[in-house]
C-alpha positions in Angstrom: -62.7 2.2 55.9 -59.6 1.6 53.6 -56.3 0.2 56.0 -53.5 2.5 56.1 -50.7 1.6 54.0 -47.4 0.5 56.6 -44.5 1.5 55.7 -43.0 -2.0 54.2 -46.0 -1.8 52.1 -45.2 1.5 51.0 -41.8 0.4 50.3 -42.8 -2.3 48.3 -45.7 0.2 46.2 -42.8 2.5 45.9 -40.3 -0.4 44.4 -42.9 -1.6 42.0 -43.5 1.8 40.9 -40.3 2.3 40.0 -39.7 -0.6 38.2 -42.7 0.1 36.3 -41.2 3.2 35.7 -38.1 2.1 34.5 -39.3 -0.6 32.0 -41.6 2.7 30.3 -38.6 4.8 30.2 -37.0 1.8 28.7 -39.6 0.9 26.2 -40.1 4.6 25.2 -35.9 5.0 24.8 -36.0 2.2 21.9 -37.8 0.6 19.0 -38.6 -1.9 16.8 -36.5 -1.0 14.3 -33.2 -0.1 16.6 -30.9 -2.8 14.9 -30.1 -4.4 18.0 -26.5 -6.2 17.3 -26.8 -10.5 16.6 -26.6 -12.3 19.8 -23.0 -13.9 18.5 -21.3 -10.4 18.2 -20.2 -10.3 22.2 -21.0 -7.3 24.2 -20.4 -3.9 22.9 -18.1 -1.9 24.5 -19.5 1.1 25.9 -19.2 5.2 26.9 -20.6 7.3 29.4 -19.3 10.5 27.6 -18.4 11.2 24.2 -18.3 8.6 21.0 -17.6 5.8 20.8 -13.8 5.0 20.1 -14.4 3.3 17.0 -11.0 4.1 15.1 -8.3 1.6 13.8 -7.7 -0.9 11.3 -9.8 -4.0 10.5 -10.3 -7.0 8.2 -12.5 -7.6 5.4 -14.6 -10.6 5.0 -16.3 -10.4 7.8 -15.9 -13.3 10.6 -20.0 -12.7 11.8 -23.0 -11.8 10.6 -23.5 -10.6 7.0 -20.9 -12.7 4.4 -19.0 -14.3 7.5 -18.9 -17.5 5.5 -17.9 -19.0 2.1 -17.4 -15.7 -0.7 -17.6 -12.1 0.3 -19.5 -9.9 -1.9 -19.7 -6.5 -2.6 -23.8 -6.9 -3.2 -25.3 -6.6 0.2 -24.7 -5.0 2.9 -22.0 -2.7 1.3 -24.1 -2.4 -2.2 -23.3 1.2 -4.5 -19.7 1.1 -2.4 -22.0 2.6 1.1 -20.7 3.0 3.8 -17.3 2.3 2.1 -16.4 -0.4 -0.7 -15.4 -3.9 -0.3 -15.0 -6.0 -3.3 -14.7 -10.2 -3.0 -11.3 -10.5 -2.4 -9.7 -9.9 1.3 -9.4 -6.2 2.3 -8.8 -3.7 4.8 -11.1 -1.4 6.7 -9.3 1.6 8.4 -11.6 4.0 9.9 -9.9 7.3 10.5 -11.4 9.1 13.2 -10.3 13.2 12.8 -11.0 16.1 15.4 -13.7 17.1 12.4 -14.8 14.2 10.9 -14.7 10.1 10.0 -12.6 9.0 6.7 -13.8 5.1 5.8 -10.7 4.0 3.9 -10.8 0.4 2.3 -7.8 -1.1 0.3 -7.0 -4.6 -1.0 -4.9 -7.0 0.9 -3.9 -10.4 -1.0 -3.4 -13.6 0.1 0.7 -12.8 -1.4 1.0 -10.1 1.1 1.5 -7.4 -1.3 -1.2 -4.4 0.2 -2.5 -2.0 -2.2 -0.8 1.3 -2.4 -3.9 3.4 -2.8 -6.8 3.6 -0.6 -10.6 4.3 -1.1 -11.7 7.2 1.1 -15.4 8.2 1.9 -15.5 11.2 4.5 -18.5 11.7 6.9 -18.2 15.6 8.6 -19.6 15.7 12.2 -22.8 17.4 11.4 -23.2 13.8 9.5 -23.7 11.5 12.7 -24.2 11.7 16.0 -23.6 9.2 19.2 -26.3 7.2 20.0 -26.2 4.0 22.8 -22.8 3.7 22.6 -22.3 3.9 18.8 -22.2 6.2 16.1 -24.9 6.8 14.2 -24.6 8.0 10.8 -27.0 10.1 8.4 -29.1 8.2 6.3 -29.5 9.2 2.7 -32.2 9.3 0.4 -32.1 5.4 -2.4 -34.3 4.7 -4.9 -36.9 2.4 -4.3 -38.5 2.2 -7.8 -36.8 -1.2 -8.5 -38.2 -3.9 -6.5 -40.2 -2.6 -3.3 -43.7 -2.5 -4.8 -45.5 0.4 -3.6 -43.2 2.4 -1.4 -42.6 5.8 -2.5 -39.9 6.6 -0.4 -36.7 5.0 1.3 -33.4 5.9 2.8 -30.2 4.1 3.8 -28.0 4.1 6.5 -25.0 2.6 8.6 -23.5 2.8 12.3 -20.6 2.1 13.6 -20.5 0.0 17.3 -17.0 -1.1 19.0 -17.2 -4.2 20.5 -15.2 -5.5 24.0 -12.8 -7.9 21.9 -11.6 -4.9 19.8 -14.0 -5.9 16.9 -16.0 -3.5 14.6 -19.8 -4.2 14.4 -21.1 -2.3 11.0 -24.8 -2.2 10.7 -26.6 -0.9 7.9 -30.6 -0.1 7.5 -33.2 0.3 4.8 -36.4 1.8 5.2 -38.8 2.3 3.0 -41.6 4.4 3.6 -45.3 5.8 2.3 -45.8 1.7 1.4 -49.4 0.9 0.6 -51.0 -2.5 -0.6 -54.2 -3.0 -2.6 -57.1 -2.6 -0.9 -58.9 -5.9 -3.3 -57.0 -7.8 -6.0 -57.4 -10.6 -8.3 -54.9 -11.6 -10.8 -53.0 -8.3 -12.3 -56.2 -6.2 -11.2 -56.5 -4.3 -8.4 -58.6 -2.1 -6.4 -58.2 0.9 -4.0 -54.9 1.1 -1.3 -54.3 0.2 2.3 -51.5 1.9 4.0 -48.8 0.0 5.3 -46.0 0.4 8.1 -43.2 1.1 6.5 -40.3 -1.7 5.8 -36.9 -1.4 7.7 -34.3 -4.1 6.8 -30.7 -4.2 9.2 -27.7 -5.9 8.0 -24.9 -6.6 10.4 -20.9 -7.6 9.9 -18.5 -7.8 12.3 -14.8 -7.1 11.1 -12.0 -8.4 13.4 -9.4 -5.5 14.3 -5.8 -5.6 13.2 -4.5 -2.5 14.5 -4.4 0.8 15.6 -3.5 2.1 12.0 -1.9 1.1 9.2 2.2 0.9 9.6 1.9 3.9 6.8 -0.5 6.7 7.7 -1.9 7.1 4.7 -3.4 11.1 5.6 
């Protein structure tokens, strides 16, 4: 005859099963290809309703992740001016958060001082992103991906957008390419029959310090 189960015991069964529990509920609430942020970023600062506050004004290079060091360039993360454009010289970030929408505006800022009058200006409308784990997500769009990804027939890119506790902006932007397949035999340039393959995602991550709230001149 099986013992009957005392209550500490039950307690204990009861513990484990929740914990259980919670690590599935964890593992089926995330992914491999999530984009967690670099460990060296700090902690992201968080909401239990509503977006993230993500608006102000920030500095281009970046001082982590992605072109933190030596030249900035406008190849990756930021290629084809997405999510807004950044060129190699120092710049300004001001993301203009509107009851309807997000305006990405990007201007030059010299080492003389002298700010560029006019500003770049991408606008993402609210049916473009949602909030997601504390950050912004933002609708990916279809890329091309006949240059250089082999046999994948599809791809899209996108970016979100995560506030961190020290005020900082952490942009991360992600490739996937899709419907990817690899040969199923090959020697030399021939090849035979195709495997199907998972499909490639690729983040990119720069954190941008935060100047201000907005520019001294709004520039709506």
């Amino acid at each position: 005859m099986r013992p009957a189960m005392t209550m500490p015991s039950r307690a204990l069964a009861g513990g484990v099963a929740l914990s259980c529990l919670c690590v599935a509920l964890a593992a089926c609430g995330r992914s491999a290809d999530d984009g967690p942020l670099p460990s060296d970023f700090g902690r992201p600062a968080r909401r239990l309703f509503g977006c993230a506050d993500v608006g102000g004004l920030y500095r281009w290079p970046p001082v982590a992740g992605e072109f933190a060091s030596g030249f900035a360039s406008n190849r990756r993360p930021w290629a084809d001016g997405y999510p807004a454009y950044v060129d190699r010289v120092p710049m300004q970030l001001w993301v203009d958060v509107q009851s309807s929408r997000i305006v990405l505006r990007t201007r030059r800022a010299p080492a003389n001082g002298r700010l560029a009058r006019q500003w770049g200006y991408v606008e993402h409308y609210v049916t473009d992103y949602r909030c997601t784990g504390g950050r912004l997500e933002f609708k990916p769009h279809e890329i091309d991906v006949s240059r250089d990804w082999g046999r994948g027939t599809t791809g899209t890119k996108g970016f979100v957008l995560q506030r961190l506790k020290d005020g900082a902006l952490a942009i991360g932007t992600v490739e996937r390419i899709g419907h990817r397949t690899a040969p199923a035999v090959q020697w030399g340039d021939q090849s035979v029959g195709e495997i199907p393959q998972a499909d490639r995602v690729m983040w990119t991550w720069s954190k941008l310090e935060r100047i201000a709230d907005a520019p001294e001149q709004d520039a709506r």
